[in-house]
C-alpha positions as CSV (number, residue, x, y, z in Angstrom):
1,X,36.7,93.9,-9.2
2,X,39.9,95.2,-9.5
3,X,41.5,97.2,-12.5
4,X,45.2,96.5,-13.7
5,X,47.0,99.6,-15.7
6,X,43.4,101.1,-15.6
7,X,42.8,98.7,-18.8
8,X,41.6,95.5,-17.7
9,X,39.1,94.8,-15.7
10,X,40.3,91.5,-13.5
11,X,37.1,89.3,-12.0
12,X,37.5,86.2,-9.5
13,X,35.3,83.7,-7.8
14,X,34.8,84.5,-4.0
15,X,37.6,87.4,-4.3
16,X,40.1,84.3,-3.7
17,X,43.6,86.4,-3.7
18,X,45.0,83.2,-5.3
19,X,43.0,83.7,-7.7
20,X,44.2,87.4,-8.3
21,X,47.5,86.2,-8.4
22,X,47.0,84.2,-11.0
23,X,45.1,86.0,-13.3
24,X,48.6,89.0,-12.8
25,X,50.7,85.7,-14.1
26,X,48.4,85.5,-17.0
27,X,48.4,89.1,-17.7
28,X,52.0,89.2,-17.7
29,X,53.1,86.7,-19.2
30,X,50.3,87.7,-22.7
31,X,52.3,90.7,-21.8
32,X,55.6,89.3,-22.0
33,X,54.7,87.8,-25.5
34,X,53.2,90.8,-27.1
35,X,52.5,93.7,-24.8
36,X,49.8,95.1,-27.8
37,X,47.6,92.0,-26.5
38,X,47.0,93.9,-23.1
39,X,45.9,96.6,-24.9
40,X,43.6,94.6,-26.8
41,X,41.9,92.8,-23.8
42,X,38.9,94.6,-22.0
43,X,37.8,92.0,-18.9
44,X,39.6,88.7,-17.8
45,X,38.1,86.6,-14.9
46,X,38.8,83.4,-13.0
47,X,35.7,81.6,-12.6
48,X,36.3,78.6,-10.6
49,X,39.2,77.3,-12.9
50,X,37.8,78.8,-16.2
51,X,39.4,81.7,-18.1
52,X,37.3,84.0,-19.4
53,X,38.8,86.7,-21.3
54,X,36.7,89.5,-23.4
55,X,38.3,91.1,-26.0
56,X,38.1,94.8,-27.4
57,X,39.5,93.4,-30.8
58,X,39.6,90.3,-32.4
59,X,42.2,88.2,-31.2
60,X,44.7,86.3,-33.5
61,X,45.1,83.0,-32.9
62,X,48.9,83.1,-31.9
63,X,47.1,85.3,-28.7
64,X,44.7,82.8,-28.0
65,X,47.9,79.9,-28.5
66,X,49.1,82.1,-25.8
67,X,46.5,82.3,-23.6
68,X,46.3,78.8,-23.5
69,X,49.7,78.0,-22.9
70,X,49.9,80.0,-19.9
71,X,46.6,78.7,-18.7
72,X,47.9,74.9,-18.3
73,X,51.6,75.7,-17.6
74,X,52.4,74.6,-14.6
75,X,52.2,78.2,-13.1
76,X,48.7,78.4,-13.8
77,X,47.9,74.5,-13.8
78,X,44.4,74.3,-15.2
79,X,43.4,72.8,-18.3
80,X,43.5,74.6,-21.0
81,X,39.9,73.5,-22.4
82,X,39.3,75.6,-19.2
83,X,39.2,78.9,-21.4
84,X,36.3,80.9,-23.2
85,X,37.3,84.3,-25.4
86,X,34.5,86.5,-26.3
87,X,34.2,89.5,-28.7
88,X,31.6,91.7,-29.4
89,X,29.0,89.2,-26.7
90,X,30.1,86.2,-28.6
91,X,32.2,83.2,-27.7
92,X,34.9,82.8,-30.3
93,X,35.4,79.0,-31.6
């Protein structure tokens, strides 16, 4: 596990450094767009091609937009179906 700004707890499958990378293109590009949503943002893993991303507060849905358009730009090229957001141990819809 590694921590980024001591805020965000960063998981991958198999410690894959690719995967690392992409998971810092994520964070900085939500960061990028709205540097409050890092702050809002407790965990955020790459588990074989899903995004998982737990939230401290409830995300708006112009974060989760944003989250997704990362997730199947081409720099992150997954789908973006690919992603699951929970808050307070529950999968938002």
């Amino acid at each position: 596990m590694m921590k980024i700004y001591d805020k965000i707890d960063m998981q991958v499958t198999d410690n894959d450094n690719w995967r690392y990378e992409r998971l810092h293109i994520v964070i900085g590009y939500l960061y990028a767009k709205n540097e409050e949503t890092i702050d809002m943002i407790n965990k955020i893993e790459d588990h074989e091609g899903f995004l998982l991303i737990t939230w401290k507060k409830q995300p708006d849905a112009s974060q989760i937009k944003d989250c997704q358009n990362i997730w199947e730009s081409s720099l992150c090229n997954e789908c973006c179906e690919n992603i699951e957001h929970y808050f307070n141990g529950v999968v938002i819809p």
